[in-house]
C-alpha positions in Angstrom: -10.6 42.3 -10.5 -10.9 38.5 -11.9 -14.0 38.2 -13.9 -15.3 35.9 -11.4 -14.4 34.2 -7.9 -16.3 30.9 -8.6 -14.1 28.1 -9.8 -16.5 26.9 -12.6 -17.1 30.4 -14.4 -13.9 30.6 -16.7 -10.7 29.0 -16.7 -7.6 29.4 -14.4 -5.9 31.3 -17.7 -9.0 33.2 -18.1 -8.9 34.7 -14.9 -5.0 35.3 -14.6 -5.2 37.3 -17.8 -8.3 39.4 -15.9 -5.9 39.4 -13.1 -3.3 41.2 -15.4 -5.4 43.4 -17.2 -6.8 44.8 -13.8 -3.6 45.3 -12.3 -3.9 42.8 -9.5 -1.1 41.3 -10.4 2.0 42.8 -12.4 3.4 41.8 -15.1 6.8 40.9 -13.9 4.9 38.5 -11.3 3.1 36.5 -13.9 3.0 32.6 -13.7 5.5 31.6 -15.6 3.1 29.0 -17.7 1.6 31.8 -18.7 3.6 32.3 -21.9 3.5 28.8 -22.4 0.1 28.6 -22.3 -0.1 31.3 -24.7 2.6 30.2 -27.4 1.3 26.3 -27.7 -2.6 26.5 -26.4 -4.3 23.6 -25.7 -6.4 21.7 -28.6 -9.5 22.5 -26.8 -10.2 24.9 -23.9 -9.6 22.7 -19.8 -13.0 23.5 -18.7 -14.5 21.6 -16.0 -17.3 20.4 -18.1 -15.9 19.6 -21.0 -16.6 16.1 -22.2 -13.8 13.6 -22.8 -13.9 12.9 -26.5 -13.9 9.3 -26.7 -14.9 6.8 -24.1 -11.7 4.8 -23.9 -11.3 2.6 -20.5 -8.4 3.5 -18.7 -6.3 0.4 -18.2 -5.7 -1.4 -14.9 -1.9 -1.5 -14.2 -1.1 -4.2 -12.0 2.9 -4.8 -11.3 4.2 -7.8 -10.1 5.3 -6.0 -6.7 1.2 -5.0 -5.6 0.7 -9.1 -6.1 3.3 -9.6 -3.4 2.4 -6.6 -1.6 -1.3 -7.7 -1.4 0.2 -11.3 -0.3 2.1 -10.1 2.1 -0.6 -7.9 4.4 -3.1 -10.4 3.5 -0.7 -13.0 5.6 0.8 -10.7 8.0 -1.7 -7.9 8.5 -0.2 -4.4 9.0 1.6 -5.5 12.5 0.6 -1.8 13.5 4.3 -0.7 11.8 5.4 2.7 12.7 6.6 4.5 10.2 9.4 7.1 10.5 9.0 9.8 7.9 11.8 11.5 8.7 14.3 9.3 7.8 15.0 8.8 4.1 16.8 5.4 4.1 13.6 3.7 6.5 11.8 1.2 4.4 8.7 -0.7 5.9 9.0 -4.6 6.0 6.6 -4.7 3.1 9.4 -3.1 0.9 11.9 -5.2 2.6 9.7 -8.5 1.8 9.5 -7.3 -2.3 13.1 -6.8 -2.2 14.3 -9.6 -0.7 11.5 -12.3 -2.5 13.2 -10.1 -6.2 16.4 -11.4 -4.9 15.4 -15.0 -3.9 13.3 -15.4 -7.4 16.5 -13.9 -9.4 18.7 -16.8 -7.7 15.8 -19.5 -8.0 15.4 -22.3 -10.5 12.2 -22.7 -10.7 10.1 -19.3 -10.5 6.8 -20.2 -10.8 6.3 -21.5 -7.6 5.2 -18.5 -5.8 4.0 -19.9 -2.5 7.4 -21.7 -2.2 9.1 -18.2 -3.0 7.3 -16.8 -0.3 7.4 -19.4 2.3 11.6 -19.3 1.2 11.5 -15.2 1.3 9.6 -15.4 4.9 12.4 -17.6 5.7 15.4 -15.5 4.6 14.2 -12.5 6.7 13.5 -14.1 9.8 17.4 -15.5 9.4 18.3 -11.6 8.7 16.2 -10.3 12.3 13.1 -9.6 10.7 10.4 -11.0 12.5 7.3 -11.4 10.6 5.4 -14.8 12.0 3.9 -14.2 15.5 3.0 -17.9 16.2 4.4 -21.1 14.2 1.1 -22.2 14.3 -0.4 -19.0 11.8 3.2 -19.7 9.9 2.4 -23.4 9.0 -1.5 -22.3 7.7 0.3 -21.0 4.3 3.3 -23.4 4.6 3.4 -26.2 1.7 2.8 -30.0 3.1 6.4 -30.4 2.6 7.2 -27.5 5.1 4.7 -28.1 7.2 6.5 -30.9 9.3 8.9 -28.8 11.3 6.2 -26.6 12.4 3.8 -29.2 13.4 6.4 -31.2 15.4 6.6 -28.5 18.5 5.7 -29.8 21.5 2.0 -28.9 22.7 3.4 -28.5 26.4 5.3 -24.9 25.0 1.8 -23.7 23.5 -0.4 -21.7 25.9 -4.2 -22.3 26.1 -6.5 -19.7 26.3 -9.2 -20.4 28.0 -12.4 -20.1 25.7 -15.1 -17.5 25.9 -17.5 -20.5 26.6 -15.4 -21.2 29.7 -15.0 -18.0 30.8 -18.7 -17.1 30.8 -20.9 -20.7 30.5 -23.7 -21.3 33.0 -23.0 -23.5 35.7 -19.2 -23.1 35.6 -17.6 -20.6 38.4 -15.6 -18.5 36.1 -14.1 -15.7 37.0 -16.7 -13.0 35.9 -19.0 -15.3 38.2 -20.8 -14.0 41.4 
């Protein structure tokens, strides 16, 4: 029998070497670490309480693609995306946003300007079928003054009104939740 079923008495080699002296398992089905383990062993034993030796901060990694990832779903929210596991060459329009603002910042002069590479990137997908703005007034919020214009010159007879919940439900006013 293993010299002990709980997880934090002895260590995983520890208790396939019981294993192998009991007989539970054979020789010929031993892990294959097993002989790696025992020709280069570990500096010190992988116990679960072992202490780390040195108190070193692990470092944040922050790439450039998670700045215009986090941009992204901070503009556009998650859009409730379906995503099809099954097929290998799907990619969610977050990827296809990184890819395509990589290709419009290789081909761009000036690359600092990361708003106007996004606003440009938003741009270029929409152009390609990719439909990320649901109104052109939550498109013009982000949009640089420069960009703005186009936006802001739709006519408000095209826009539709909802009513406001201070209409729907104000006293006095015969709304439709009124008796």
């Amino acid at each position: 029998m293993a010299q002990s079923r709980l997880e934090k008495i002895g260590t995983i080699y520890s208790k396939v070497k019981g294993m192998l002296k009991s007989g539970a398992i054979k020789e010929e089905h031993a892990p294959l670490w097993l002989s790696v383990y025992e020709k280069y062993p570990p500096k010190h034993e992988p116990r679960w309480d072992r202490k780390p030796e040195r108190d070193t901060p692990i470092p944040k990694i922050l790439y450039q693609e998670d700045v215009i990832r986090a941009q992204f779903y901070r503009q556009f929210g998650n859009q409730s995306e379906v995503i099809n596991l099954l097929d290998p060459k799907f990619k969610p329009r977050s990827e296809l946003f990184i890819e395509k603002f990589k290709q419009i910042e290789a081909t761009s002069s000036d690359k600092s300007d990361f708003k106007r590479l996004f606003v440009h990137t938003v741009d270029a997908l929409e152009l390609d079928g990719i439909r990320l703005r649901t109104l052109a007034k939550d498109a013009a919020l982000q949009r640089p003054e420069s960009l703005k214009k186009n936006v802001e010159e739709t006519p408000k007879s095209n826009q539709i009104q909802a009513p406001s919940f201070r209409e729907l439900f104000g006293r006095g006013n015969s709304g439709p939740f009124r008796e």
